[in-house]
C-alpha positions, 0 to 999 in steps of 0.5 A: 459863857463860851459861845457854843453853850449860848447856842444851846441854851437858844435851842433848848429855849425855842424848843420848849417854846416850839412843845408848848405850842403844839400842846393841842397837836399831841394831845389829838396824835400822841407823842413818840417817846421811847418806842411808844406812842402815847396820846392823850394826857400821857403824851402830854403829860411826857411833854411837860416832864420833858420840858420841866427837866428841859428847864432845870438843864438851862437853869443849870447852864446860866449858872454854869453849875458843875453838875450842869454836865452830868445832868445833861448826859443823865437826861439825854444819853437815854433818849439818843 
């Protein structure tokens, strides 16, 4: 696997780690997600959306699937 692809992949996992920590924090504050605020249970329920897609991208990129790429464009060109 090309080295910057290993970058990545120990980014995305320490995030996913870092949004499962503060799970209490965005419960009580909210999360900003596409020009909203969303407390409560919607902020994390967000969050753990998030992180589930977050998850299948890193699946994808371990096993060098070919779609790995689209997907990755797919979930975050949104966001940007």
């Amino acid at each position: 696997m090309p080295s910057s692809l290993k970058v990545l992949f120990v980014l995305f996992v320490l995030g996913l780690v870092f949004m499962i920590i503060n799970l209490g924090a965005i419960f009580k504050t909210g999360v900003f997600f596409l020009g909203l605020i969303l407390p409560g249970f919607a902020g994390v329920a967000v969050l753990l959306l998030i992180s589930c897609l977050t998850a299948i991208l890193l699946y994808a990129l371990w096993n060098r699937f070919s779609w790995a790429w689209k997907y990755a464009i797919a979930l975050w060109s949104p966001l940007a």
